[in-house]
C-alpha positions, 0 to 999 in steps of 0.5 A, a space after each residue: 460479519 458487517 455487524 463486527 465491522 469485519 468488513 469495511 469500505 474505503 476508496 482506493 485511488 485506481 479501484 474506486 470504492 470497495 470493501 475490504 477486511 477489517 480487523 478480525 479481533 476487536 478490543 475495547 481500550 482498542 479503536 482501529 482507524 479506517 483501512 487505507 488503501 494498500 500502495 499502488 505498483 512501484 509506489 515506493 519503488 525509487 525509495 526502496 532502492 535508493 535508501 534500502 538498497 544504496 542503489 545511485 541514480 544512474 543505477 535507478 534511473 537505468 533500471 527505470 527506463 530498461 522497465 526492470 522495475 516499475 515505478 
């Protein structure tokens, strides 16, 4: 498994260091990049309602300070 680089380490920015799945296939025309850390809760959360969801700011900033959504 470690020798197939299933199994990779990164640092993530709340975890610290720790290993996680790599790719399960390999290919040689293929050179995947480290992993990256996965996003952190509510990361991305003002940008989803904003411009998926056409939610306003008032709407956004209400549902930031009632703690409906985290961000």
């Amino acid at each position: 498994v470690k020798h197939n680089r299933l199994i990779q380490e990164m640092d993530h920015p709340t975890a610290g260091h720790i290993a996680v799945p790599g790719p399960a296939v390999l290919f040689s025309s293929f050179s995947p990049t480290g992993p990256t850390p996965p996003p952190l809760i509510g990361q991305h959360t003002v940008q989803v309602l904003r411009d998926t969801l056409s939610y306003s700011d008032d709407i956004i900033k209400e549902l930031l300070e009632s703690k409906t959504v985290a961000q």
